[in-house]
C-alpha positions as CSV (number, residue, x, y, z in Angstrom):
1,X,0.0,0.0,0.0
2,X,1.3,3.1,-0.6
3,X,2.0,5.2,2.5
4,X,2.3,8.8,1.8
5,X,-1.4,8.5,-0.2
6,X,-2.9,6.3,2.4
7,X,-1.3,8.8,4.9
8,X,-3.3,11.7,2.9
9,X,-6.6,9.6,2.9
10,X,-6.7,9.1,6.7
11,X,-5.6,12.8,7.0
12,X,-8.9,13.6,5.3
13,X,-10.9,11.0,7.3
14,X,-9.3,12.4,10.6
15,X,-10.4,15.9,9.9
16,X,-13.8,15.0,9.2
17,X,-14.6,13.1,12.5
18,X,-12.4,16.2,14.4
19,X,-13.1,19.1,12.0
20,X,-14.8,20.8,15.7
21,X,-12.8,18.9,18.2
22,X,-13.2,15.9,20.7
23,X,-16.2,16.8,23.2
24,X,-14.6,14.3,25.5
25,X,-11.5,15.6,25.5
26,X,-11.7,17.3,28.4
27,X,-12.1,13.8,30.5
28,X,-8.6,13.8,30.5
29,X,-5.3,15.8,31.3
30,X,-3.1,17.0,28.5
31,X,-0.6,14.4,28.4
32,X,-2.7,11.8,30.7
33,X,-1.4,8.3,29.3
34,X,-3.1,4.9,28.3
35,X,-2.8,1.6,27.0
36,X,-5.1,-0.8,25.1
37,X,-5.1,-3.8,22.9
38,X,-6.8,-3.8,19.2
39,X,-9.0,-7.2,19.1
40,X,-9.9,-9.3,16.4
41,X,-13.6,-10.7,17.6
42,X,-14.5,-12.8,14.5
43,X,-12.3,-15.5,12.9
44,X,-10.5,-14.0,9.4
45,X,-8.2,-12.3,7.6
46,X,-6.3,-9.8,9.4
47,X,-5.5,-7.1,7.4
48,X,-4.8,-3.0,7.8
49,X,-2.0,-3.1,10.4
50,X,-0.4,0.0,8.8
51,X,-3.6,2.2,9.6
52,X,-2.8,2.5,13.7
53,X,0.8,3.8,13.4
54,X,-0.5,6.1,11.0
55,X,-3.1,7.6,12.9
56,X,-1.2,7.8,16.1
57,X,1.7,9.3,13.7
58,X,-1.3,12.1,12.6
59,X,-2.2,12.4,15.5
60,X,1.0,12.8,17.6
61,X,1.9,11.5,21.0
62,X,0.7,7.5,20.3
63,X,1.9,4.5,18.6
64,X,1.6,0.8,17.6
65,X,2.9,-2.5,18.5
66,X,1.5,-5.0,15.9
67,X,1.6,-9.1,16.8
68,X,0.7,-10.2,13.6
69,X,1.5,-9.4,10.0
70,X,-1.7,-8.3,7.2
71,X,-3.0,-11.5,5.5
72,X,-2.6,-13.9,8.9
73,X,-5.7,-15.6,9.8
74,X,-7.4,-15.3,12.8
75,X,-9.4,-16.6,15.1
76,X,-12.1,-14.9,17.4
77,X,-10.5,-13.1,20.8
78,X,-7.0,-12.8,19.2
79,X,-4.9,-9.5,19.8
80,X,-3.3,-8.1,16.8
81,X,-1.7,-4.9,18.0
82,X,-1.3,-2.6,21.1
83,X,-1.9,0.9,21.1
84,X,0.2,3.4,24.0
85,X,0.5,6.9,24.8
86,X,-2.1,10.2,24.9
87,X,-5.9,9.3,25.9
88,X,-7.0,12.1,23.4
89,X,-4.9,11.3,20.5
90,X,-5.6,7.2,20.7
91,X,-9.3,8.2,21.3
92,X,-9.5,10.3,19.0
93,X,-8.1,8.4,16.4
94,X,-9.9,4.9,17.2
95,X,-13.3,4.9,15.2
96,X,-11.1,6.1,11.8
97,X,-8.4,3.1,12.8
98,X,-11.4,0.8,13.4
99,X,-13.2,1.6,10.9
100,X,-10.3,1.1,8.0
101,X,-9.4,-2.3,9.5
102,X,-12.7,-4.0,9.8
103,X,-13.8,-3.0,6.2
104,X,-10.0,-3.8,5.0
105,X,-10.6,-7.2,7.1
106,X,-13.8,-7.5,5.8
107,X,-12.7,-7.6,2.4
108,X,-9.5,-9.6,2.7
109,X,-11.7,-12.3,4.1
110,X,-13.9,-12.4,1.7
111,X,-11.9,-12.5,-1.2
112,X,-9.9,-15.7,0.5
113,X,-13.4,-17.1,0.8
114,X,-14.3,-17.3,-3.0
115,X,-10.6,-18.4,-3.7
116,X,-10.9,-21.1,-1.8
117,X,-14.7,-22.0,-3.2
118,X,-13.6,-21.2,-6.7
119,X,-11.2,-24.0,-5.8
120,X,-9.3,-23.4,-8.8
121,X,-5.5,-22.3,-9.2
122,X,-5.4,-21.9,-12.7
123,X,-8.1,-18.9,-12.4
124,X,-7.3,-15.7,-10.6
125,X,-9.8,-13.3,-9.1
126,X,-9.5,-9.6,-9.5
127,X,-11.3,-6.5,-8.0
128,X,-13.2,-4.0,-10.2
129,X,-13.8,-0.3,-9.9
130,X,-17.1,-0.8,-7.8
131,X,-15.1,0.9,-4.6
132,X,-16.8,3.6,-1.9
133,X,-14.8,7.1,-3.0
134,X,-12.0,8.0,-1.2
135,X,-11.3,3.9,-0.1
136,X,-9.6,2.4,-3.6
137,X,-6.5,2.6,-1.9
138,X,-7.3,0.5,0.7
139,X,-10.0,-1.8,-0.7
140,X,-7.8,-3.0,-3.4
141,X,-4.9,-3.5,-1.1
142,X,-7.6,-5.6,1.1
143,X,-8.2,-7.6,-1.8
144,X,-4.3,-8.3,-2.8
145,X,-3.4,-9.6,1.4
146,X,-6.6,-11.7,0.8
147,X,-5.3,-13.7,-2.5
148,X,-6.8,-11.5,-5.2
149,X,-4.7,-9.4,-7.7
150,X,-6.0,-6.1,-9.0
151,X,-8.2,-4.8,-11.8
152,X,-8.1,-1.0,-12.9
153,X,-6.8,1.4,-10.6
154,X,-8.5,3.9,-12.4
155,X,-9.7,4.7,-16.1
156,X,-6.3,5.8,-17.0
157,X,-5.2,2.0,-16.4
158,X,-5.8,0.0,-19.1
159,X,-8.4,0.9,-22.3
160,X,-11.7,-0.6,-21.4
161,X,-14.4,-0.7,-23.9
162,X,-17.5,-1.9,-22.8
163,X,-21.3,-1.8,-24.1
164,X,-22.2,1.3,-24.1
165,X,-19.2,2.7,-25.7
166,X,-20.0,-0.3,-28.1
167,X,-23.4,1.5,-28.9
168,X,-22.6,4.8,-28.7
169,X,-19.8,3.7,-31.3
170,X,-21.0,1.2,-33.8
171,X,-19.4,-1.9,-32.8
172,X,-16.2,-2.8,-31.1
173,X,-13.9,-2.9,-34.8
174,X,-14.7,1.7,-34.7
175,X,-15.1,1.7,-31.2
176,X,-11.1,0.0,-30.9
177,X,-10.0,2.4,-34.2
178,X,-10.9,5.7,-32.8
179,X,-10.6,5.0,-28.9
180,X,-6.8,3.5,-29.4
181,X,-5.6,6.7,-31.9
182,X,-4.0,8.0,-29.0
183,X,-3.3,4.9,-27.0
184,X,0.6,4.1,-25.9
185,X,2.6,1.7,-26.5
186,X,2.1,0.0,-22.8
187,X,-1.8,0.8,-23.0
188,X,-3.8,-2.3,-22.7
189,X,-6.9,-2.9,-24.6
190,X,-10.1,-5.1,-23.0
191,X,-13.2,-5.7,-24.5
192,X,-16.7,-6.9,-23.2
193,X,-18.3,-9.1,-25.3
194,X,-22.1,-10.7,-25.2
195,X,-22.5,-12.3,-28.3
196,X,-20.4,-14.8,-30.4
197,X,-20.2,-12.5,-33.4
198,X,-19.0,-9.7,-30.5
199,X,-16.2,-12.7,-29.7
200,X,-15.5,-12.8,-33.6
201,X,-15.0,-9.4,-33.5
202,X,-12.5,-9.1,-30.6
203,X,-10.9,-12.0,-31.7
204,X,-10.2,-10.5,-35.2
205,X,-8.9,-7.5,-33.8
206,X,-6.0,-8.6,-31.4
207,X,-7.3,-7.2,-28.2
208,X,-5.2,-8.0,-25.2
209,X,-8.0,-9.4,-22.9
210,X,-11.6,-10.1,-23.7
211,X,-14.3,-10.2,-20.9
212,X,-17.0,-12.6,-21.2
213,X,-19.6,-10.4,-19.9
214,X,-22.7,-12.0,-17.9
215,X,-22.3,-15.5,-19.4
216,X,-22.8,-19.2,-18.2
217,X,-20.0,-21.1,-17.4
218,X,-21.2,-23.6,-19.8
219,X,-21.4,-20.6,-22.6
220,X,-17.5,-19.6,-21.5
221,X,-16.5,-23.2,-22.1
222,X,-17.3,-23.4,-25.3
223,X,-16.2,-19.5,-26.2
224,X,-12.9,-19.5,-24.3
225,X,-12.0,-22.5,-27.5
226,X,-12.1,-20.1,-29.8
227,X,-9.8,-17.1,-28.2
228,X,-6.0,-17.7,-29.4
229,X,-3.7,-18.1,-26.5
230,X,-2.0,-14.6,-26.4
231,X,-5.5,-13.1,-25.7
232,X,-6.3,-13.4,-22.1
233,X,-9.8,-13.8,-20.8
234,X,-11.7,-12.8,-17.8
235,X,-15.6,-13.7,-16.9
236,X,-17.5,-11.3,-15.1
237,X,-20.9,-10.3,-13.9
238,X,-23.5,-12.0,-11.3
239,X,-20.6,-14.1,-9.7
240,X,-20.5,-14.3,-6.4
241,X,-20.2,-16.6,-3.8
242,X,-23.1,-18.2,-3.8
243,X,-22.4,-19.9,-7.7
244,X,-18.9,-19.3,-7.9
245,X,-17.9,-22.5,-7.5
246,X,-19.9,-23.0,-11.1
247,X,-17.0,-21.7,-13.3
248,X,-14.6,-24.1,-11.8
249,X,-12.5,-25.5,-14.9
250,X,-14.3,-23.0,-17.1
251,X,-10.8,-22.1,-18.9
252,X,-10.5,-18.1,-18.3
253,X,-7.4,-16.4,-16.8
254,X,-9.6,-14.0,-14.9
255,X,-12.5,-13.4,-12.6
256,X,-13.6,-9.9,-11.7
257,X,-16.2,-10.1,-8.5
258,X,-17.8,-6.9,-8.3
259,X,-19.0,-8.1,-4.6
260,X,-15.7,-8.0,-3.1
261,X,-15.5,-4.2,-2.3
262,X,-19.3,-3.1,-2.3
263,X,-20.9,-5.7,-0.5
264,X,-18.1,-5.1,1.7
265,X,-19.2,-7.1,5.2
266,X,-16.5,-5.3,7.7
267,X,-15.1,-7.9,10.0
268,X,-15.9,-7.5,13.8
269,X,-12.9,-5.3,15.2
270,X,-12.9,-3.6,19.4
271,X,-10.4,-1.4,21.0
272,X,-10.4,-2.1,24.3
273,X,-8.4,0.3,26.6
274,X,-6.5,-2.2,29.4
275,X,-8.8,-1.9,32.8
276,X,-12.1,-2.0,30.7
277,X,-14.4,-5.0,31.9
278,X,-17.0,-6.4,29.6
279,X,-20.5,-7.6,30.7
């Protein structure tokens, strides 16, 4: 993950829970100190150990003892960090530092759960665009320390044509000509295709990766035959992990699961300051 953006992002975040203050600041003395442990309450992936020592590094007077590395599973009741110094800088700073980890967690987790349903090495499973703003930094990283690689980072990644610049275009043979006139050398082109005559089409024009868009797994079978092997090939749309499992052998290099970062299900998180007793 890259630091100095992430560093920027939670920056933002910080000033928008503290953009008046801490009402409960004044609970405490100006340099009154605490300790408490960061608790993983659900078994998962662990993943967003970065976001503490950034926060307390914001923030000032704090820091961060991890345990346990991003990507380790865990099981419920483990402790994956301590958190020392100023009550008003960790309290301040612990609903942003929760709130990153359990949705980072979240979708680390889940991305290792449809690897492991998917049950199928030969297939990798990528992210899309479908992020909350401001969290593509962190959601995609999520989705890396879970198994996954990375789609797009952003529409200047990679030529994408899908079907509405199909439409609006007359077909992906103009659509490729005029959208690739100023395309570099390192620019890679991907085209979503419906129909076998779209395939044809693709095919014919020496895309680098075509997306089977919305199809069976028994339909991708039978297409993937006819893509020569320098084109990759990804299936996407309605997979999730309820069918997943369905495309198992189906012969693409890629699938893109939509699901993974907005159907994000954070995973269950606390900071518990040491002294607190729990009913």
């Amino acid at each position: 993950m890259n630091h100095l953006i992430a560093q920027e992002k939670i920056a933002a975040f910080l000033r928008e829970d503290l953009s008046f203050g801490d009402a409960s600041a004044f609970l405490f003395k100006e340099n009154e100190g605490v300790s408490g442990s960061v608790v993983v309450k659900q078994a998962g992936i662990l993943c967003g150990q970065e976001i503490p020592q950034i926060v307390c590094d914001l923030l000032g007077g704090a820091s961060y003892q991890p345990f346990l590395p991003d990507g380790k599973q865990v099981a419920a009741g483990t402790v994956c960090g301590r958190i020392n110094g100023k009550a008003t800088t960790i309290l301040a700073g612990e609903r942003v530092i929760l709130n990153l980890m359990q949705r980072m967690s979240g979708i680390a987790t889940a991305t290792q759960n449809a690897l492991e349903r998917l049950n199928d090495p030969s297939i990798r499973l990528t992210d899309t665009r479908k992020t909350a703003p401001g969290l593509r930094l962190f959601d995609k990283y999520a989705v890396r320390i879970g198994g996954g690689c990375n789609h797009r980072f952003d529409l200047s990644t990679g030529l994408m044509l899908k079907d509405n610049h199909l439409a609006a275009k007359g077909g992906i043979r103009k659509a490729l000509a005029l959208a690739t006139q100023n395309a570099g050398p390192l620019t890679k082109v991907e085209v979503e295709i419906e129909t076998k005559e779209q395939l044809e089409s693709a095919v014919k024009s020496r895309v680098d990766t075509i997306m089977f868009d919305n199809q069976r797994p028994e339909t991708i079978r039978q297409w993937v035959k006819l893509v020569p092997a320098q084109i990759s090939t990804e299936a996407s749309g309605g997979i999730d992990l309820t069918n997943i499992a369905a495309y198992r052998g189906c012969g693409v290099d890629f699938i893109s699961l939509g699901f993974l970062t907005n159907e994000v299900k954070p995973l269950d998180i606390s900071f518990v300051l040491d002294g607190v007793v729990k009913a």
